[in-house]
C-alpha positions in Angstrom: 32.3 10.8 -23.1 33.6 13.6 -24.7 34.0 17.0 -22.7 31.8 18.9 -25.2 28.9 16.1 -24.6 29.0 16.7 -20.4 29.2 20.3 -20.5 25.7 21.4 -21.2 23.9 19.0 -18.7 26.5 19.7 -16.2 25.9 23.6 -16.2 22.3 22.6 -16.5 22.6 20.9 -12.9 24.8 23.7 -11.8 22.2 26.6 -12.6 19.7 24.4 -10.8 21.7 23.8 -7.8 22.8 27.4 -7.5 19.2 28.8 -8.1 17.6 26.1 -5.5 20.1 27.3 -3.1 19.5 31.3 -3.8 16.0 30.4 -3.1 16.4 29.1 0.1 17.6 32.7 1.8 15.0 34.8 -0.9 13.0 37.0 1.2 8.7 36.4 1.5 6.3 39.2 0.1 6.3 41.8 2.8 10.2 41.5 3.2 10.1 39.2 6.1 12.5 36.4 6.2 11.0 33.5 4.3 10.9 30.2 6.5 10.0 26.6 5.2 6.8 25.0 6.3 8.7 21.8 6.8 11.7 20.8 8.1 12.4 16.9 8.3 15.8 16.6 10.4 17.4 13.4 10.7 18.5 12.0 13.9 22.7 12.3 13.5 23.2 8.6 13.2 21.1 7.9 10.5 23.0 7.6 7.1 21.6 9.6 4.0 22.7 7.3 1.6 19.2 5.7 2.4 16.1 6.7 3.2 14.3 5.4 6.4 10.8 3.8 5.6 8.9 6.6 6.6 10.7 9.1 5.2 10.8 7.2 1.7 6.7 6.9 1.9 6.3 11.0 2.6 8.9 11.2 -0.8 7.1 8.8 -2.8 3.6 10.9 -1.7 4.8 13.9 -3.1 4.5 12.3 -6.8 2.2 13.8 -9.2 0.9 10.4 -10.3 0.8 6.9 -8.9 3.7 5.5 -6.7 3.6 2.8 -4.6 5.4 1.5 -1.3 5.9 -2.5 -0.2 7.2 -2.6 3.5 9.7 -5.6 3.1 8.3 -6.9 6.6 5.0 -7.5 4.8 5.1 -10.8 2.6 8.5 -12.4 5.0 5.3 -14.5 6.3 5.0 -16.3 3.3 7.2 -18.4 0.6 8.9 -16.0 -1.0 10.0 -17.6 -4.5 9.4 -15.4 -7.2 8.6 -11.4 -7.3 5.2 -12.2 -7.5 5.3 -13.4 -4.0 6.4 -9.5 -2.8 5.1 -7.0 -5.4 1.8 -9.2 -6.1 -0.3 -6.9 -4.3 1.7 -3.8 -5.3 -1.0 -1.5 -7.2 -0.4 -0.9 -10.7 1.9 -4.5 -11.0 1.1 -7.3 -13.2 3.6 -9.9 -12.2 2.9 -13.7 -13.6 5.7 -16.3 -12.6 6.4 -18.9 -15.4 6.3 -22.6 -14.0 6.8 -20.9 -10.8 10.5 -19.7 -11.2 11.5 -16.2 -10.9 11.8 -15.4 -14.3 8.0 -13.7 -14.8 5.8 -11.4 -16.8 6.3 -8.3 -15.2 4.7 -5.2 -16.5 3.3 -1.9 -15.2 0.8 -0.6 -17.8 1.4 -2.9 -20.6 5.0 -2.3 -20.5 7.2 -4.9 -22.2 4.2 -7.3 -21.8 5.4 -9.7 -24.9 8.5 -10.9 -22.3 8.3 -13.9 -19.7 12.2 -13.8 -19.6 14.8 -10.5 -19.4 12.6 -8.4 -19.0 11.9 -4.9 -20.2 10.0 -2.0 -20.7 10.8 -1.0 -16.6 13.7 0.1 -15.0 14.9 -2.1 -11.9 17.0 -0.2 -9.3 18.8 -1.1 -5.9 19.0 2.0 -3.8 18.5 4.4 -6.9 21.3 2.3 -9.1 20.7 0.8 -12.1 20.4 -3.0 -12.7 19.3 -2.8 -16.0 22.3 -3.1 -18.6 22.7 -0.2 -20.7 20.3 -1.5 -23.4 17.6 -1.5 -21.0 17.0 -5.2 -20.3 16.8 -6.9 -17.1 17.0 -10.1 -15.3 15.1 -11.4 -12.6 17.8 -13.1 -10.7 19.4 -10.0 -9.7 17.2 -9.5 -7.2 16.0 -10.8 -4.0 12.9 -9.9 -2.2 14.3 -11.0 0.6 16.8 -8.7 0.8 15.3 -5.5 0.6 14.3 -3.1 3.4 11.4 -1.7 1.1 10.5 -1.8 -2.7 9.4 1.4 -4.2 7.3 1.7 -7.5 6.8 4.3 -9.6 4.2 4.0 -12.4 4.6 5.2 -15.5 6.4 9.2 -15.4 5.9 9.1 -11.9 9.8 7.6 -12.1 11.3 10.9 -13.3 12.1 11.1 -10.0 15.0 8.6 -11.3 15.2 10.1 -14.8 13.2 7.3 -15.9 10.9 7.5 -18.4 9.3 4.6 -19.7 5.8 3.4 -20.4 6.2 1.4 -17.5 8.2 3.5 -14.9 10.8 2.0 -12.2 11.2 -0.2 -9.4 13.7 0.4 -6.4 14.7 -2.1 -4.5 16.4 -0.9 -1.1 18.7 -2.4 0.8 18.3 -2.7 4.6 21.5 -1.1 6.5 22.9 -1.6 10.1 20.8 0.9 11.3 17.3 -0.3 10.2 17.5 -4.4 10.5 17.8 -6.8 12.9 22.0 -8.0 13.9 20.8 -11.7 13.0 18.5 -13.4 10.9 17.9 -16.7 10.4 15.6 -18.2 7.9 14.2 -21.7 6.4 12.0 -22.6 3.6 10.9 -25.7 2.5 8.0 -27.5 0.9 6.4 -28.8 -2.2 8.1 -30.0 -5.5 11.9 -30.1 -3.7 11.5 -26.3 -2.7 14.3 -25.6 -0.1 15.4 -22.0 0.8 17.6 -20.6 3.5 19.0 -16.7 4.7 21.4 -16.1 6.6 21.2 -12.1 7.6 24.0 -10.2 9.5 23.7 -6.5 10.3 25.6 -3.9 12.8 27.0 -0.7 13.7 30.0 0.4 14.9 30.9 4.2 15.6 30.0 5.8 12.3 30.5 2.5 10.1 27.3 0.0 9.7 26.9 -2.6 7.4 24.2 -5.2 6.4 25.2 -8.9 4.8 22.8 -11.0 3.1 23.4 -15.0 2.0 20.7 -16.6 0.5 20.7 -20.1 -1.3 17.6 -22.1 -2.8 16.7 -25.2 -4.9 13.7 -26.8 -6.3 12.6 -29.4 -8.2 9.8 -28.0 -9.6 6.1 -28.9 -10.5 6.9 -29.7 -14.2 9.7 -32.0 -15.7 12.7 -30.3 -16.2 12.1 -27.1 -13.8 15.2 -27.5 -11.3 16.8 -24.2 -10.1 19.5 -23.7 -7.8 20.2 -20.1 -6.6 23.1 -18.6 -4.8 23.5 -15.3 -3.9 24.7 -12.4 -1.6 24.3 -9.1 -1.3 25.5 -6.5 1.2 26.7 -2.9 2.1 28.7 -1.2 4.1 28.2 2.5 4.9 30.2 5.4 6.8 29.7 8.8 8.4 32.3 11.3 7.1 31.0 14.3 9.0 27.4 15.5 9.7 27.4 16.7 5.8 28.8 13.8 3.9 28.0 10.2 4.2 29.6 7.1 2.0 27.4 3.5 0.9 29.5 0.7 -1.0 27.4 -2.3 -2.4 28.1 -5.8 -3.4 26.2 -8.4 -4.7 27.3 -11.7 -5.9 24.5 -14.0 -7.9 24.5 -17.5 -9.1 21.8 -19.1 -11.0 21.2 -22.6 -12.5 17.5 -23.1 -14.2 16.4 -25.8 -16.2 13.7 -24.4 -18.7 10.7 -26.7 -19.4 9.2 -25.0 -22.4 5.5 -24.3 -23.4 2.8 -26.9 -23.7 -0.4 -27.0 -25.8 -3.1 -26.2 -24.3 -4.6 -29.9 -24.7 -1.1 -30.9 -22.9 -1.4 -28.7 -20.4 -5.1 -29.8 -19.1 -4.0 -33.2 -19.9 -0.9 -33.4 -18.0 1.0 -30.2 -17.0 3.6 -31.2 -15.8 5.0 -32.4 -18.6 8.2 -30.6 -20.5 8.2 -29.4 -24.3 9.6 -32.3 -26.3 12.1 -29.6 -27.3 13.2 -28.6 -23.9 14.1 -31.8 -23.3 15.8 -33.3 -26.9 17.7 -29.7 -26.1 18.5 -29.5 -22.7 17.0 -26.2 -22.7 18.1 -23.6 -19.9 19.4 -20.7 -18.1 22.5 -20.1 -16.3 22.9 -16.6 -14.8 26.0 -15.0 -13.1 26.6 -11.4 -11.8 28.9 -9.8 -10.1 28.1 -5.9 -9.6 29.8 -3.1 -7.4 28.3 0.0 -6.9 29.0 3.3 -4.6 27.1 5.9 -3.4 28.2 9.8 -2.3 25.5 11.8 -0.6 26.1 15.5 0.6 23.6 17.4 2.8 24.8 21.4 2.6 21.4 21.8 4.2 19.0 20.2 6.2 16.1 20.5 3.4 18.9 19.6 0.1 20.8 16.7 -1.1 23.0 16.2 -3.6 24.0 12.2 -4.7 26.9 10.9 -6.9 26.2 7.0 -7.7 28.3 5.1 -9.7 28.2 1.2 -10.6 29.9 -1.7 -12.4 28.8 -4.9 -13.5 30.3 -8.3 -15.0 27.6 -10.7 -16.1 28.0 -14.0 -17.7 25.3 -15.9 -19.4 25.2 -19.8 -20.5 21.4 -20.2 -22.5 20.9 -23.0 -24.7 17.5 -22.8 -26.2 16.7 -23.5 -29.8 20.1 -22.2 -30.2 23.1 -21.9 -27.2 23.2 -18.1 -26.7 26.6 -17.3 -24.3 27.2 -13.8 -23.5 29.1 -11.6 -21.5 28.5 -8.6 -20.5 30.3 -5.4 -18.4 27.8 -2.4 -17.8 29.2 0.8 -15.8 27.2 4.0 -14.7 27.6 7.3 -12.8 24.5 9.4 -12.3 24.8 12.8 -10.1 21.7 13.8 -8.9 20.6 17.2 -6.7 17.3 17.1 -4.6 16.5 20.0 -2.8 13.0 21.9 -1.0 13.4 25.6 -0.3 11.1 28.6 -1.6 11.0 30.4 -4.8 9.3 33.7 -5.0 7.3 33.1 -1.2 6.6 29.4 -2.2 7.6 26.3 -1.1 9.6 24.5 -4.0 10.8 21.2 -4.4 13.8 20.4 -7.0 14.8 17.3 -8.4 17.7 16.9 -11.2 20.4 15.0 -11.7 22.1 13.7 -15.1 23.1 9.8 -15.7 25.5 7.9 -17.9 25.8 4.2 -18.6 27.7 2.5 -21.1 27.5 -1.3 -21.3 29.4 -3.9 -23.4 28.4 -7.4 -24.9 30.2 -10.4 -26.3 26.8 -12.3 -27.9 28.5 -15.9 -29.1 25.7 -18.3 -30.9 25.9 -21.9 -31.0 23.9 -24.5 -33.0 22.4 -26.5 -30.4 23.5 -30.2 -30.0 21.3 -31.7 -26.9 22.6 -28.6 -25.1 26.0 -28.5 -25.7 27.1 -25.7 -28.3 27.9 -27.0 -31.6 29.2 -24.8 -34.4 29.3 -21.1 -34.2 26.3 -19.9 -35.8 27.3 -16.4 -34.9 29.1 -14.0 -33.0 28.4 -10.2 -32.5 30.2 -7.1 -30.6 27.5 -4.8 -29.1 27.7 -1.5 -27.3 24.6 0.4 -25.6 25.6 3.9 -24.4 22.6 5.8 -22.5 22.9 9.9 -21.2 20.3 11.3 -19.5 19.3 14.6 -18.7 16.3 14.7 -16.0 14.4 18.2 -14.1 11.5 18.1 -12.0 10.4 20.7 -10.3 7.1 21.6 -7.7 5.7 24.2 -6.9 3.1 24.9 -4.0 0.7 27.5 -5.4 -1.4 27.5 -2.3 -1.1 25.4 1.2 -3.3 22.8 -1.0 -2.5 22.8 -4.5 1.2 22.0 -6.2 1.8 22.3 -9.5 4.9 19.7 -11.2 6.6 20.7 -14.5 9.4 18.4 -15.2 11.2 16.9 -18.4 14.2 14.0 -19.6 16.3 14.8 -22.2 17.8 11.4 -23.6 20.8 10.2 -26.3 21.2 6.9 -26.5 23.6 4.9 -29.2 23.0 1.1 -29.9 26.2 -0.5 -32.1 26.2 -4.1 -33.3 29.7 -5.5 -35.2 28.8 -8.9 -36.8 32.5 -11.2 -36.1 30.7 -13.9 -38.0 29.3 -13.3 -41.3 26.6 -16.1 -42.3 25.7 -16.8 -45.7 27.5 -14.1 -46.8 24.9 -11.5 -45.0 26.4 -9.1 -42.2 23.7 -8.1 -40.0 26.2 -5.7 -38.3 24.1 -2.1 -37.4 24.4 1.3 -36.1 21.1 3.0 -34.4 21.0 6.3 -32.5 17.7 7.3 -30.8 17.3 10.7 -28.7 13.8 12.9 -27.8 12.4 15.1 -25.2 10.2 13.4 -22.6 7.9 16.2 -20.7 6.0 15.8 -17.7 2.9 18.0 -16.4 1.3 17.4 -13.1 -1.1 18.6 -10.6 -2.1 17.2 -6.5 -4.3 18.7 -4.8 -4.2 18.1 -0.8 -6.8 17.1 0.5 -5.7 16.9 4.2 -2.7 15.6 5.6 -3.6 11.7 4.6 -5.4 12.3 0.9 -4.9 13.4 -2.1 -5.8 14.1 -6.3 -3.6 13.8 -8.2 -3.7 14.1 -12.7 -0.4 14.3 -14.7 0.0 14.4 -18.5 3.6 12.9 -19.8 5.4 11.8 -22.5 8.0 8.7 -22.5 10.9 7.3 -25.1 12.2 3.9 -24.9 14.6 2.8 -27.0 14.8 -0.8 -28.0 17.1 -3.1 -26.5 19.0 -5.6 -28.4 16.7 -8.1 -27.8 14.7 -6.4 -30.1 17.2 -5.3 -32.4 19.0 -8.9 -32.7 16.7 -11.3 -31.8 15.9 -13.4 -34.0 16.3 -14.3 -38.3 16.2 -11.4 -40.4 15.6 -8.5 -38.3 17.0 -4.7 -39.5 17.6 -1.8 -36.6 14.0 -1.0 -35.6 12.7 2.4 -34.3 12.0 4.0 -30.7 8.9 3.5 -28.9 7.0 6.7 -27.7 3.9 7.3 -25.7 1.8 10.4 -24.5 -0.2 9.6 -21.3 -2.9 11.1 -18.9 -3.4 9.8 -15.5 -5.9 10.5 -12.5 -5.7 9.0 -9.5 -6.6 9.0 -5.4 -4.1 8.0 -2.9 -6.1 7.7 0.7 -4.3 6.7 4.0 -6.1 6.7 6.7 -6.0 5.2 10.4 -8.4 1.7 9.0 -8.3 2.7 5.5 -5.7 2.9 2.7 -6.9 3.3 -1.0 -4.6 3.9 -4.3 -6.9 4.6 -7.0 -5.4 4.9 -10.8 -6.3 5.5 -14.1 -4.7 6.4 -16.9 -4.9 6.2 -20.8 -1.8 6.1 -23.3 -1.4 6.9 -26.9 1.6 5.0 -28.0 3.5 4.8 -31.9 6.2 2.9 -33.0 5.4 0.0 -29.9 7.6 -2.6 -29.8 6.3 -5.9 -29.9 8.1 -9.0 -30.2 6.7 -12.0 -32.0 7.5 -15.7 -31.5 6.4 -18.8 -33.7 4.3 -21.3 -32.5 7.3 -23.2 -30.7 8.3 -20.3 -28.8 11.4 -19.5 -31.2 11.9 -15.4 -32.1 10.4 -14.2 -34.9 11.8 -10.7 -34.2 10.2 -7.3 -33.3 8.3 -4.8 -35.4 7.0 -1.5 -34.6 3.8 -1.6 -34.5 1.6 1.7 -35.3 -0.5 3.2 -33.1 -1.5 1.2 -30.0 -3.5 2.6 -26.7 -2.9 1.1 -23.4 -5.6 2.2 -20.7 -7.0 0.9 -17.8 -7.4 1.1 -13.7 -5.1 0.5 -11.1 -6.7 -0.1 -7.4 -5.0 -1.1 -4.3 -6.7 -1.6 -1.2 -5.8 -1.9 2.5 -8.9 -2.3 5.0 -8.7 -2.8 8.6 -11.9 -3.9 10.3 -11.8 -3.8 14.2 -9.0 -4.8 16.0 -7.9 -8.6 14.3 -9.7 -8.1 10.5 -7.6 -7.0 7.6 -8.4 -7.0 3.9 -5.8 -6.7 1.3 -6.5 -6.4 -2.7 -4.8 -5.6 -6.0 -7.2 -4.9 -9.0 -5.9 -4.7 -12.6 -8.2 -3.6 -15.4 -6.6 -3.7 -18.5 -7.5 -2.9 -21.8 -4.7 -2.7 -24.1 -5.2 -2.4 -28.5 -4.3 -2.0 -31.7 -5.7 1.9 -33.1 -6.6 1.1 -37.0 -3.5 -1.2 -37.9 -3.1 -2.4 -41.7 -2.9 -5.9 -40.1 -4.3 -6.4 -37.2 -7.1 -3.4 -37.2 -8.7 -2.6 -33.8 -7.7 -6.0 -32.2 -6.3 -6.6 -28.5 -3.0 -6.8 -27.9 -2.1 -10.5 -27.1 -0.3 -11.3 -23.6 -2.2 -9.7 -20.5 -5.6 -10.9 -18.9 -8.2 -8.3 -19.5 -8.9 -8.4 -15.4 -6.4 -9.5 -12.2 -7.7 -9.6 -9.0 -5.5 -10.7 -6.0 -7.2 -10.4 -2.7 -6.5 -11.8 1.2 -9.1 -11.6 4.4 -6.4 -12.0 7.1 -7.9 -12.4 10.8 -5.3 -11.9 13.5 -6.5 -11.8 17.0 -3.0 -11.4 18.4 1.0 -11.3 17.4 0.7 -15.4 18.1 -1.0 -16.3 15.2 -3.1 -15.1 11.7 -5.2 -17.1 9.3 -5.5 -15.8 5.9 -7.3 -16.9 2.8 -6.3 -15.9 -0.5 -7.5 -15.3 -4.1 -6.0 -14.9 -7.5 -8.5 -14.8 -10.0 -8.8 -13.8 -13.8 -12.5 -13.8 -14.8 -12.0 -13.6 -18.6 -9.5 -15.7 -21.3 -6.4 -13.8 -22.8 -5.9 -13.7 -26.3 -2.5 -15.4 -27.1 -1.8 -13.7 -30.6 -2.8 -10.3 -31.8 -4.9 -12.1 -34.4 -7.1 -12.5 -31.5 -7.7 -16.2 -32.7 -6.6 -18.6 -30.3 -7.0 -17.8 -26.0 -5.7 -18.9 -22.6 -8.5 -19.4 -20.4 -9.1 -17.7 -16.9 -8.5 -18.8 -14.0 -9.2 -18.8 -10.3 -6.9 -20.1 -7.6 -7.5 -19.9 -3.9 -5.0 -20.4 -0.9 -4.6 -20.0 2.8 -1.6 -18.9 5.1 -1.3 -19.2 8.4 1.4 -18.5 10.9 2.1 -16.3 13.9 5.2 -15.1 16.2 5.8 -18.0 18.7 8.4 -16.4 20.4 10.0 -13.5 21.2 12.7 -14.3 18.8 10.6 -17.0 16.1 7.7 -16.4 14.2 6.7 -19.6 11.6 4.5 -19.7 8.6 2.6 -22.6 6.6 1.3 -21.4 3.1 -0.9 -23.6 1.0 -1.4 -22.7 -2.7 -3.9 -24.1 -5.6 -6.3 -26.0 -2.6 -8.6 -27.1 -5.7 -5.5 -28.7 -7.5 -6.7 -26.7 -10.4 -5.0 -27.1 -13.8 -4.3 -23.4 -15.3 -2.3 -21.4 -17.5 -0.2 -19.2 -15.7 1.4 -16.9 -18.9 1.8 -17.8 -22.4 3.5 -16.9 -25.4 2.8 -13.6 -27.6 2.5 -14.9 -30.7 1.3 -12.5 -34.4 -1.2 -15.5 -35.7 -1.7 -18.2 -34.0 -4.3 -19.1 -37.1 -7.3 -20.6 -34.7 -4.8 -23.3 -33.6 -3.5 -25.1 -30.5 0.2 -24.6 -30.3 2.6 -24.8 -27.9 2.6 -21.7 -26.5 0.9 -22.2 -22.8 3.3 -22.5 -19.3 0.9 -24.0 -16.5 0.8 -22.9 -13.3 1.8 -25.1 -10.1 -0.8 -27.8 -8.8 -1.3 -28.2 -5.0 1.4 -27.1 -2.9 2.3 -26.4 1.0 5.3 -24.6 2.2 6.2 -23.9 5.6 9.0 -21.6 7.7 10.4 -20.6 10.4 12.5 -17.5 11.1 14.6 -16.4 13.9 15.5 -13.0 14.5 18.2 -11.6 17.6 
């Protein structure tokens, strides 16, 4: 970047600094020395680079809106094969597999909800780092579940604590270090439809070095015809201890990924047989091949024991092989920094909390389009030279009025450039393009503290989210489209008691300009529009209830009601793609650490409309299961986890399609029939 373009945010971050740091030493009313209500101090070997557990749940409680934590010890004791299988009972998450491989529909809030593949709409994060390429999609395969200490998830605005602000909000996936995780892990998978997966975990400390190794492999046949994947991958970090100030975290992560892609049946083919592939999956050999190799650092500085201030920066190299209805090969090289201050003190006799920090990311793409001959790339058909650049500006700041109120004023600031050369003119038409899209996103919040364990909570917030070039270039005859923008309100309870734990959300968003990609009725990309105005509102509820000594209940409740507002073409109709109601519920009994039975539910009591012409629907759904497993030794625990016991037949996601015109297309991915998996894991 220029100098000119860095110097404003960076004097922003330096008044900020300078001011929280004033604060700190400002005297209370009276002209007695002001002293902070809390102090968290950090035994001296733990790094700062990353939070402990409990420390990350007492940050993520100090939101002004909904946030949610998944202890990475909870869903080990099951198959973990998709993200589904660890954020499924995350409040606020709607997370739908496709023929049960990792790419999913993931969305928080209607976010992105058009996508089963790359996603979007959410920013995904390792330790506070990017994975997102700088045009804001993701993949799937670039994380594992397995690998992660914890997963935090903020909803919606609630993720300016990252500078996000999407729709959707942000999910953080943090690493386990040497410090937190066992020195040696050793675990096996294996079960129905050829599902074999293995971990090997290795993790230690030495003086003021630790470091934490991860290498996971898997394979599967899968339930439908054509649905073999085969996954390598490794991730790890290495941390170090400079002084009692200054602390040093280096990441790697190395992924693999070979999937088969069965395609979308009819709904008459799916009830017939589903596990049958798409005539077209097969004719093309349709699939995805996924490589990444990423590299990513992290500074932190404690000048205090109540401020932090983080420098992050990342690389990645990513290589894609995707013959569809075309063969789409791309790479891809995305780089970031992102400096970021966090600091508690007082400010005028109050206790003050300060977050803001400033990110860059620039990314690169080399998009090369084939005509597809039975999966081997034919022709060129096209060729394109992209470039996303992002800059981010983010301040949050709270304020405790009284011991029980705080008050959060916060704001992003974002410029963000999307440029697309066309190397291939077709037809004498260059679809090269040029977009720029920047806007203020503000943030207003209030808690009010209960007691020590509960809380209200209401925010108000705005969010920007450019379009990626998925939506810009993806498919025949589409032009640069615009930014999407949303104003949402939220209220909300978060409860956590000693048998009790209750996250309560609800919230209602105004959006223009939404981005909604449309397919055909084969699946192909018909390319995005904005649409008008939309709203997205609904309720988020996550339970935890622990009844006497061995009885647990567990549930995730999604209510969902997401629209047109008065569109030319589509009037008051429901946005296409997202069951109206998800529930996701388990009654675990666990007399002792040797063993637990647990029943589960998944359920969808209504249909979901497959095209915003609201003519044509996927019906509902209800699938029940049972885990069981228990710690047989000091060292091993085991697990057996049966899914779909009635065999049902049902659709798991589907396409998003404009009109499907009362018709049945093929536009329907089945879930898995009848499976049982079982495990074993050994721990030193």
């Amino acid at each position: 970047m220029r100098q000119r373009s860095l110097r404003s945010p960076l004097l922003a971050i330096a008044i900020a600094f300078a001011f929280d740091a004033a604060a700190q030493t400002q005297d209370a009313p009276g002209g007695e020395p002001a002293t902070l209500e809390t102090v968290r101090v950090r035994g001296p070997d733990r790094p700062r680079t990353v939070d402990s557990l409990e420390a990350a749940r007492a940050r993520l409680d100090q939101r002004a809106g909904a946030t949610a934590l998944v202890d990475g010890e909870s869903y080990r004791d099951r198959r973990v094969g998709t993200l589904a299988d660890a954020l499924g009972y995350a409040p606020g998450v709607f997370v739908q597999p496709r023929f049960g491989a990792e790419e999913a529909r993931l969305s928080i809030r209607g976010s992105g909800l058009q996508r089963t593949f790359h996603g979007r709409g959410l920013e995904l994060l390792q330790d506070g780092s990017p994975l997102n390429l700088a045009d804001g999609g993701f993949d799937f395969q670039s994380v594992d579940p397995l690998a992660a200490r914890y997963i935090e998830v903020y909803r919606g605005a609630n993720a300016l604590e990252y500078g996000a602000a999407t729709l959707g909000g942000a999910i953080d996936f943090v690493s386990p270090t040497g410090y937190d995780t066992a020195p040696l892990t050793l675990r096996a998978e294996a079960g129905a439809f050829g599902h074999r997966r293995g971990q090997l975990a290795l993790a230690g400390v030495s003086g003021r070095a630790d470091a934490y190794l991860s290498l996971g492999g898997s394979r599967q046949d899968g339930f439908r015809d054509h649905a073999a994947q085969e996954n390598y991958r490794w991730f790890g970090n290495a941390g170090y201890r400079f002084g009692e100030r200054l602390d040093g975290r280096v990441y790697l992560t190395h992924v693999d990924t070979r999937s088969a892609l069965p395609g979308s049946l009819t709904l008459a083919e799916a009830r017939r047989d589903p596990a049958l592939a798409a005539p077209a999956a097969l004719s093309q050999n349709q699939r995805r091949d996924y490589r990444l190799d990423r590299l990513a650092a992290r500074l932190s500085w404690t000048p205090s024991a109540t401020g932090t201030l983080n420098l992050s920066a990342y690389y990645a190299d990513k290589s894609l092989d995707h013959p569809i209805f075309q063969v789409l090969r791309q790479d891809s090289r995305d780089l970031g920094l992102d400096l970021r201050w966090r600091g508690e003190g007082r400010w005028f006799g109050r206790r003050n909390l300060l977050v803001a920090g400033l990110a860059w990311a620039q990314g690169e793409i080399d998009d090369r389009r084939y005509f597809n001959l039975a999966g081997q790339a034919g022709a060129p058909s096209n060729r394109f030279d992209q470039r996303a650049v992002n800059r981010k500006l983010y301040l949050e700041n709270q304020t405790w009025l009284t011991p029980a109120w705080v008050v959060s004023l916060g704001a992003q600031a974002l410029d963000a450039k999307r440029r697309s050369r066309d190397r291939l003119i077709v037809g004498g038409r260059d679809e090269s393009f040029a977009a720029d899209y920047s806007g203020i996103s503000p943030k207003l919040g209030l808690r009010y503290l209960i007691d020590d364990r509960a809380q209200l909570y209401a925010n108000l917030s705005r969010s920007l989210e450019p379009p990626s070039f998925g939506e810009l270039s993806g498919g025949p005859g589409i032009s640069p489209v615009g930014k999407q923008r949303a104003d949402s309100a939220e209220l909300g309870l978060r409860l956590d008691r000693a048998a009790l734990s209750l996250d309560l959300a609800l919230y209602r968003a105004r959006l223009r300009g939404e981005l909604l990609s449309l397919s055909d009725g084969q699946g192909n990309p018909l390319g995005t529009i904005n649409a008008g105005r939309t709203l997205h509102q609904g309720v988020e509820l996550g339970l935890g209830w622990r009844i006497g000594e061995a009885w647990t209940v567990s549930a995730n409740y999604l209510y969902n009601d997401f629209r047109f507002h008065g569109d030319r073409v589509y009037g008051d109709n429901d946005l296409a793609g997202v069951a109206p109601q998800l529930l996701r519920a388990e009654l675990r009994w666990s007399p002792d650490p040797r063993l637990y039975i647990a029943p589960n539910l998944e359920w969808t009591p209504q249909d979901t409309w497959i095209d915003h012409a609201n003519s044509y629907r996927a019906p509902g759904y209800r699938i029940v299961g049972l885990r069981l497993g228990g710690r047989a030794a000091p060292h091993w625990s085991w697990f057996a986890d049966a899914r779909n016991l009635g065999d049902r037949r049902w659709i798991a996601s589907s396409n998003v399609i404009a009109d499907a015109r009362g018709q049945d297309g093929r536009n329907f991915l089945p879930g898995d029939g009848r499976a049982v998996y079982v495990g074993v894991e050994w721990r030193d």
